[in-house]
C-alpha positions in Angstrom: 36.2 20.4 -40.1 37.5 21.9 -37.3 36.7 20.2 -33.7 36.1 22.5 -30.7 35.8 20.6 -26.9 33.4 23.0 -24.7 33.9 22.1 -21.3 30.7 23.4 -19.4 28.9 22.8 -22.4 25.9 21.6 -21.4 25.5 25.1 -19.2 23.6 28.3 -19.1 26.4 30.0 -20.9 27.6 26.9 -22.9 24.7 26.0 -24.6 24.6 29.5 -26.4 28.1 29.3 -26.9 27.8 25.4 -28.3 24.6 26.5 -30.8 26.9 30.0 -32.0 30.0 27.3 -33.0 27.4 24.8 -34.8 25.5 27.5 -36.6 29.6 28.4 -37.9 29.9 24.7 -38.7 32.5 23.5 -36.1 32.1 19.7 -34.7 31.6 20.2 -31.5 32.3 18.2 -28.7 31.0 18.8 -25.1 31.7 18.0 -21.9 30.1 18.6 -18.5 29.1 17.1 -15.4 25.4 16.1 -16.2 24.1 16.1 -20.0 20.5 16.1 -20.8 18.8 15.7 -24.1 22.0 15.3 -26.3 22.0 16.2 -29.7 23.3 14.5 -32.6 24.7 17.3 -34.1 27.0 17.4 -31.1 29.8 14.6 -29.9 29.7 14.0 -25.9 32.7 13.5 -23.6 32.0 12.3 -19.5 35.8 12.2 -18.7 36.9 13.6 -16.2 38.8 16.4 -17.1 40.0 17.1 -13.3 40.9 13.7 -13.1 44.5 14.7 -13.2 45.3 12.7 -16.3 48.4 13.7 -17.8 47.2 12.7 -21.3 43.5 13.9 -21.0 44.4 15.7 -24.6 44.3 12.6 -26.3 41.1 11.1 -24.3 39.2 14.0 -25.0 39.6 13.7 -29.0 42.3 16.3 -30.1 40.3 19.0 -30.0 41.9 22.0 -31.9 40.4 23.9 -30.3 39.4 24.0 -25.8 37.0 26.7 -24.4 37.4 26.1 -20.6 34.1 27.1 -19.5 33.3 24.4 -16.3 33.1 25.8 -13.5 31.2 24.9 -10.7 28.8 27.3 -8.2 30.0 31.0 -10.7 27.2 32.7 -8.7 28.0 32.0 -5.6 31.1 33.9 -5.0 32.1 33.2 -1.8 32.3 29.3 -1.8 34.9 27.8 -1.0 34.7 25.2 -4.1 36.4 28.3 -5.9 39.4 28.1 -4.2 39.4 24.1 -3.4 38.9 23.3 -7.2 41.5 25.5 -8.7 44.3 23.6 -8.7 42.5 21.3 -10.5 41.8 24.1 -13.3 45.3 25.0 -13.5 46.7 21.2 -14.0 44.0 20.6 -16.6 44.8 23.5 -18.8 48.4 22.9 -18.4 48.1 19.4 -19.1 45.8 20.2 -22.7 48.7 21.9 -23.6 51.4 20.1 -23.2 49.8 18.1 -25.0 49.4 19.7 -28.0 46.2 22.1 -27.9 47.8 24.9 -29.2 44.0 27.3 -29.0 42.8 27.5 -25.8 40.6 30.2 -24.5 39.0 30.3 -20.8 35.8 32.0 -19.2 37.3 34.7 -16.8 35.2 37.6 -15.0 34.8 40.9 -14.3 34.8 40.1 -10.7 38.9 39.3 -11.2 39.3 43.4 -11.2 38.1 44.1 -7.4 37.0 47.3 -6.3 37.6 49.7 -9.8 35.5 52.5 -11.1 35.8 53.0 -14.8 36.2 51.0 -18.0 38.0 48.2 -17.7 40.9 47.4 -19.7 43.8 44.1 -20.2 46.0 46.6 -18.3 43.6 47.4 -15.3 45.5 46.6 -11.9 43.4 43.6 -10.2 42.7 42.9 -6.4 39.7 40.8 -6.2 37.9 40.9 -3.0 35.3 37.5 -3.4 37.0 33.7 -3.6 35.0 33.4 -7.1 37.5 36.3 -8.2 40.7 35.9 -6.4 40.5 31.9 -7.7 39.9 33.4 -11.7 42.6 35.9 -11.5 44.6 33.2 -10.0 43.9 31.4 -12.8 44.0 33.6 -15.5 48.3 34.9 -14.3 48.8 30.9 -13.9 47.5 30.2 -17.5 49.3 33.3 -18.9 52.4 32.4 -17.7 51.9 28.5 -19.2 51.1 30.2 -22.8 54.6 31.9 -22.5 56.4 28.9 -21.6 54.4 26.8 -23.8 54.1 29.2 -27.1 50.1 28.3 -27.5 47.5 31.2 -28.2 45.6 31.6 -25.3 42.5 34.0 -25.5 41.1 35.5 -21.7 37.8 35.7 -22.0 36.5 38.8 -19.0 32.5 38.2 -18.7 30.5 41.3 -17.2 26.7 41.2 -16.5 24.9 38.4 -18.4 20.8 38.7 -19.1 18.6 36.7 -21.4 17.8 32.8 -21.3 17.0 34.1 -17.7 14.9 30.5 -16.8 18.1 28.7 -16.5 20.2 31.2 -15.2 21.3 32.3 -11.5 20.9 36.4 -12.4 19.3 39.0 -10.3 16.9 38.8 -13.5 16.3 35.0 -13.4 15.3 35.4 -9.4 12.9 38.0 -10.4 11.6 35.5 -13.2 11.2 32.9 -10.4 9.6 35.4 -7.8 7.1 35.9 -10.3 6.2 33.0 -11.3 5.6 32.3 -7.4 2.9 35.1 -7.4 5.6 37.1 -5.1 4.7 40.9 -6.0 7.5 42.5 -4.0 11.2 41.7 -4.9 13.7 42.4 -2.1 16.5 44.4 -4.0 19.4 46.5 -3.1 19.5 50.8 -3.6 20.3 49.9 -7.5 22.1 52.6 -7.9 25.4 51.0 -8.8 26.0 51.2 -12.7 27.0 47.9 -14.6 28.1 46.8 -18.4 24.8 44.4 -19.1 25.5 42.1 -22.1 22.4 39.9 -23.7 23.6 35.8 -23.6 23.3 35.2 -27.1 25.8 38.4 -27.8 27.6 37.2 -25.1 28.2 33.7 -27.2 28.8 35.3 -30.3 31.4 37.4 -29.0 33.1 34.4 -27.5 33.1 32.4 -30.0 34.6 35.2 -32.4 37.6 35.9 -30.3 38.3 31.8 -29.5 38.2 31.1 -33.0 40.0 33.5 -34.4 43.0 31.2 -35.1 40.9 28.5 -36.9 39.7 31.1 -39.0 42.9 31.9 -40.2 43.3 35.4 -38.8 45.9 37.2 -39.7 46.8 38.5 -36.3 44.9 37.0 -33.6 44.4 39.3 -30.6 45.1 37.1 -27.6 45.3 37.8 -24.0 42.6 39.3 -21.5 39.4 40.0 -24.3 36.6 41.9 -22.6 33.4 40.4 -23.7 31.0 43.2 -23.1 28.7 45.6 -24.0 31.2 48.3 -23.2 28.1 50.4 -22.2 27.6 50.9 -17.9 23.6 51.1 -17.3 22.1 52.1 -14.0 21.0 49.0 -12.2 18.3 50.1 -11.2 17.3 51.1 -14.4 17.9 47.8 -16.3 16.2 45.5 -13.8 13.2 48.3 -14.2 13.3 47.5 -17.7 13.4 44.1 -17.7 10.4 44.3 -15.1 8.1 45.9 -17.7 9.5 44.3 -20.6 8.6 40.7 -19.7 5.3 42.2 -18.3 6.1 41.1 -14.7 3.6 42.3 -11.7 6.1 42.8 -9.2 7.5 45.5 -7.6 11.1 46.2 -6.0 11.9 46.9 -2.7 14.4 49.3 -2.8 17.5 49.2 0.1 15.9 45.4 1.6 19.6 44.1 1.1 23.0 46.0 1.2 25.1 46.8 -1.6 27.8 43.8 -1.7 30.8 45.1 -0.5 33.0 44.3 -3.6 30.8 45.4 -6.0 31.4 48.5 -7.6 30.0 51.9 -8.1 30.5 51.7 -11.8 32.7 49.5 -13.9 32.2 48.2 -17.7 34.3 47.0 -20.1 36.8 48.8 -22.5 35.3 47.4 -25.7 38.0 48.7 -28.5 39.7 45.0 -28.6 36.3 43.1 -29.3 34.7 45.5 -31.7 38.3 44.9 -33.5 37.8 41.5 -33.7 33.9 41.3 -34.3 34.5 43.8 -37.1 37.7 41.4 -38.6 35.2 38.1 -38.1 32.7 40.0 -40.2 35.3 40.5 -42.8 36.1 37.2 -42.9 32.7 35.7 -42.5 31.8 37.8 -46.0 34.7 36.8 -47.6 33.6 33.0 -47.1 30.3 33.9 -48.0 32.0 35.7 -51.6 34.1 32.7 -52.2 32.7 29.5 -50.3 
């Protein structure tokens, strides 16, 4: 059985992505900075995996396989904890594989691309304008540049808009959630008129964990590198928050142009989706061949 270490486990997007690899049947291991109601299915780490340990590999089990998903404040984007804990990131991946996790795929983000209009693709030019981005893209050409040197498959994992489990989330959607259940009826909101690739959590997970696994599986040709997980599909804001009004039968109502447009946020931007589909159609393939011959 093949063990996977999910740092950030124990997170809004972790926990989907830790139920997706035990409903596949990977041991699981978890680690994160507060744990609540573990499970046995799952093993537990409280290292510290910023401790700076050169051999944090070995005292965090041998996993074969890391998804670096820790990361602390992701919806704030202009803290400075972005830019004071990156080193950190950096000597921690480095330092897994040196010492000898050759699989190791990491949460990026959209918000690495900067001001862009279009579909984005792993070629698309980046110049983020928040510290949440310019600290992932930072990460992301640091980590590239150690799977060279290093010869491990590393799998760059670009988020877009995430919706769904919206209790536990930071969203616009799990704010209007929490308005709600205030008794607010009016929900301060921006002109909604920028246009954005939305993608459900629990697709969110099982595209993850198809492209970070794809080299336990035994793929024949692993597609590594930046991986946009995405819907590939840009939605009028406006429209999907409207939605998501009516669909959860919330009485509220927006109020159109309280709050400005961010400033490096985008007019429209989604993500090229011809990689994933590739490998969501290959994981299929496999997962039926399994299924044929168990």
């Amino acid at each position: 059985m093949k063990k996977v270490l999910v740092t950030g486990g124990a997170g809004y997007i972790g926990r989907h992505v830790v139920n997706e690899l035990l409903r596949r049947g990977f041991l699981v291991c978890v680690n994160d900075l507060q744990i609540d109601n573990e499970d046995p299915k799952i093993e537990y780490s409280h290292a510290d995996i910023f401790s700076g340990d050169p051999d944090v590999y070995n005292a965090l089990g041998r996993p074969d396989l890391l998804i670096h998903m820790a990361w602390e404040q992701g919806f704030v984007h202009d803290a400075q904890i972005h830019m004071d804990h990156l080193p950190a990131h950096k000597k921690f991946l480095k330092d897994m594989a040196e010492g000898g996790c050759r699989e190791i795929a990491v949460m990026g983000s959209m918000h690495e691309v900067g001001l862009f209009e279009g579909a984005v693709t792993a070629d698309t030019s980046c110049e983020p304008r928040s510290l949440y981005g310019i600290s992932k893209n930072s990460l992301r050409k640091s980590i590239m540049a150690e799977a060279i040197r290093l010869g491990f498959s590393l799998y760059w994992l670009r988020g877009f808009y995430i919706y769904g489990d919206d209790i536990r989330g930071s969203s616009i959607f799990a704010k209007l959630m929490q308005a709600a259940a205030e008794g607010k009826t009016v929900f301060p909101f921006t002109t909604g008129q920028n246009r954005f690739d939305f993608i459900h959590i629990d697709e969110l997970a099982l595209q993850i964990v198809s492209v970070a696994t794809q080299g336990l599986r035994g793929t024949e040709k692993p597609v590594t590198g930046i991986i946009n997980v995405c819907s590939g599909k840009p939605v009028d804001l406006a429209k999907k928050v409207e939605d998501f009004i009516i669909e959860n039968g919330l009485d509220i109502k927006l109020q159109y142009g309280a709050f400005p447009d961010r400033p490096y946020d985008n007019n429209a931007i989604w993500g090229d989706d011809t990689l994933i589909r590739s490998i969501l159609s290959t994981d299929r393939e496999l997962c039926e061949k399994t299924e044929r011959n168990p």
